[in-house]
C-alpha positions as CSV (number, residue, x, y, z in Angstrom):
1,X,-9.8,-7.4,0.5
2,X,-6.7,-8.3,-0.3
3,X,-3.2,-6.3,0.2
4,X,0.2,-6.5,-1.0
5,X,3.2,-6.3,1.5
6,X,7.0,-5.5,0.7
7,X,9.0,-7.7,3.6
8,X,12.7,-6.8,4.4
9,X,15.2,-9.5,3.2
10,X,15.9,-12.5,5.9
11,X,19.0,-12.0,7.2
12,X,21.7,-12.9,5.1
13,X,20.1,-12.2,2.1
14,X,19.1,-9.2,-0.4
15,X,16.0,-10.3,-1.5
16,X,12.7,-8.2,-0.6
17,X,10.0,-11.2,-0.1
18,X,6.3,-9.6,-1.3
19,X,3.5,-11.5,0.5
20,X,-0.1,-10.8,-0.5
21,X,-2.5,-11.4,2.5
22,X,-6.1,-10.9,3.0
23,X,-6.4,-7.9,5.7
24,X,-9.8,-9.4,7.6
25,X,-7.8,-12.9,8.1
26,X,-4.4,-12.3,7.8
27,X,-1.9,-10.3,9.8
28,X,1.3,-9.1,8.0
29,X,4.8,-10.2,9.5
30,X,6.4,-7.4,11.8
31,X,8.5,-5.0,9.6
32,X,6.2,-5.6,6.9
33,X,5.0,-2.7,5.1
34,X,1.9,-2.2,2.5
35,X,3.2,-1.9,-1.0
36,X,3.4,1.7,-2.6
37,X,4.5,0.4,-6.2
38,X,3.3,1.5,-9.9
39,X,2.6,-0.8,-12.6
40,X,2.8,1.6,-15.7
41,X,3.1,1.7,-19.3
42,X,3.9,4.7,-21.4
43,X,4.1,5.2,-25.0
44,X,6.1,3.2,-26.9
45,X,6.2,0.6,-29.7
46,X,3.4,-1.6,-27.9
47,X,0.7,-2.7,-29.9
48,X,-2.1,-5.6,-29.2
49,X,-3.5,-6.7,-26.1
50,X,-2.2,-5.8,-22.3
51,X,-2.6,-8.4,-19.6
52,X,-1.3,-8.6,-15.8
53,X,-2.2,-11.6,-14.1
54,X,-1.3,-11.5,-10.2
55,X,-1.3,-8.0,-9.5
56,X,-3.2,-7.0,-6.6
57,X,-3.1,-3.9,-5.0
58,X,-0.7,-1.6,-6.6
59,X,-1.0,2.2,-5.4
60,X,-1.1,3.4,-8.8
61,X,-1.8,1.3,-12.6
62,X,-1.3,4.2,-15.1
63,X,-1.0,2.9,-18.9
64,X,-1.0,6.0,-20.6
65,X,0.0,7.2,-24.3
66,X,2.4,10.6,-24.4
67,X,1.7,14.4,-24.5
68,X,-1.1,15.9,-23.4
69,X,-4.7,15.3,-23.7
70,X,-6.5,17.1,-26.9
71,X,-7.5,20.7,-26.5
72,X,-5.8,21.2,-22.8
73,X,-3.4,24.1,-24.0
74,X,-2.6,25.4,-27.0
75,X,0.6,23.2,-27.2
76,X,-1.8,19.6,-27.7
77,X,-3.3,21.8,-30.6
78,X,-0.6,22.2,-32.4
79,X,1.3,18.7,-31.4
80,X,-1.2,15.8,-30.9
81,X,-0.8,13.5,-28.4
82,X,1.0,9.9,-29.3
83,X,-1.7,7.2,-28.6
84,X,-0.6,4.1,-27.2
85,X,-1.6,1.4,-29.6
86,X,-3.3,-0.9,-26.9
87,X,-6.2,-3.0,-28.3
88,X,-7.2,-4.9,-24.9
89,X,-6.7,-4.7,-21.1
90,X,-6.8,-6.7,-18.9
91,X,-5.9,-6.9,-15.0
92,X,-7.5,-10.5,-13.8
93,X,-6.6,-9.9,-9.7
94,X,-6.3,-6.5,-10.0
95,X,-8.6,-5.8,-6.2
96,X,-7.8,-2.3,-4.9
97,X,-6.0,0.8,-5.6
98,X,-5.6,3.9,-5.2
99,X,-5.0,6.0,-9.3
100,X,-6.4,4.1,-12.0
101,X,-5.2,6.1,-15.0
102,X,-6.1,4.9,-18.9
103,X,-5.8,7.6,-21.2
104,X,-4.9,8.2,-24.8
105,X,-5.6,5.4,-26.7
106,X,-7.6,4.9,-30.0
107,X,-7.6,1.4,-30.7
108,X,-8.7,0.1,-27.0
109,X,-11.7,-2.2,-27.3
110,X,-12.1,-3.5,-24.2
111,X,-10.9,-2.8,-20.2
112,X,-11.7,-5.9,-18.3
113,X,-11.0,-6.1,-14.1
114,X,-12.8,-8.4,-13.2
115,X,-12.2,-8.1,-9.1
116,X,-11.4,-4.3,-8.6
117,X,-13.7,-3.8,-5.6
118,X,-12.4,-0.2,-5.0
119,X,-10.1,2.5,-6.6
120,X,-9.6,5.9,-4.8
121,X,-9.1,7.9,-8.0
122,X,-10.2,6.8,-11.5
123,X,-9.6,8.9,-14.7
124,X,-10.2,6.9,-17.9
125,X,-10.1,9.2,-20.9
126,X,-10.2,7.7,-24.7
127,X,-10.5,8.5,-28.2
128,X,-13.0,9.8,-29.1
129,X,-13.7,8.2,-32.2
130,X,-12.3,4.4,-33.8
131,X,-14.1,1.4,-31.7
132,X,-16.5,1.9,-28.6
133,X,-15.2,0.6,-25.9
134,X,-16.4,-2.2,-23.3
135,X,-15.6,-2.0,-19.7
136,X,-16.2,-4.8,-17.1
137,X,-15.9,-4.0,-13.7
138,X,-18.7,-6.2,-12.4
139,X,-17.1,-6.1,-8.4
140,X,-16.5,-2.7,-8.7
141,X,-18.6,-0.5,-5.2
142,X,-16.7,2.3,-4.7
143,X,-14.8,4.9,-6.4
144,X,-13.7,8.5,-4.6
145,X,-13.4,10.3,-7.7
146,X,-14.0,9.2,-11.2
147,X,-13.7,10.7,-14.5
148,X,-14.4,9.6,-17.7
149,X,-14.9,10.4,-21.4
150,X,-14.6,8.9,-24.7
151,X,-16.7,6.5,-26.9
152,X,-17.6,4.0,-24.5
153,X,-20.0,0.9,-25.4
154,X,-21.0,-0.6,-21.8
């Protein structure tokens, strides 16, 4: 499996280098720490497909539209939720980590990580009507906690 690593800056310099090594080969470089960084989207004027090549192990991906999901509290009821107008995912290295959090969208189509192995925590909530969805994880073996709902194809 493969992990991300934040490195302090040589000296001299203020950049942080990021090494991504493979933890049954590889050792990281001393002062090297595994990465504890989000790659997140909230809503927003975004519309059409979402890809991240490259990204590895992030400790938490969470794309997620705003407000609350439908019929929580009595507050959703009377203010629904703003969907975030994503028609495709996709996260092409994406390996391990820890939240995986998709929620609140009603034009998705399609969720595609092709290499996620393992995620600790996985809540993937859609709309429940507009397209069914299709979601790929074909390396996928182990999940801690998973929830799901919505109109899901595959």
């Amino acid at each position: 499996m493969q992990y991300t690593h934040e490195c302090p800056s040589l000296p001299g310099s203020n950049e942080t280098e990021w090494l991504t090594l493979d933890n049954t080969n590889d050792k990281p470089p001393a002062k090297c720490i595994p990465a504890n960084w989000t790659v997140g989207l909230k809503w927003g004027d975004f519309n059409g497909s979402f890809s991240i090549p490259k990204v590895v192990s992030p400790h938490v991906v969470s794309l997620t539209g705003g407000g609350c999901d439908i019929g929580t509290n009595e507050n959703c009821k009377q203010s629904p939720p703003e969907m975030l107008n994503i028609t495709n995912i996709e996260l092409p290295d994406l390996v391990s980590l820890h939240d995986f959090n998709i929620r609140r969208m009603d034009v998705l189509e399609g969720l595609k990580v092709p290499k996620l192995e393992h995620a600790a925590r996985m809540f993937l909530f859609f709309a429940l009507t507009g397209p069914s969805i299709n979601l790929d994880f074909p390396s996928l073996t182990s999940v801690d906690h998973f929830q799901m709902a919505g109109n899901i194809d595959s």
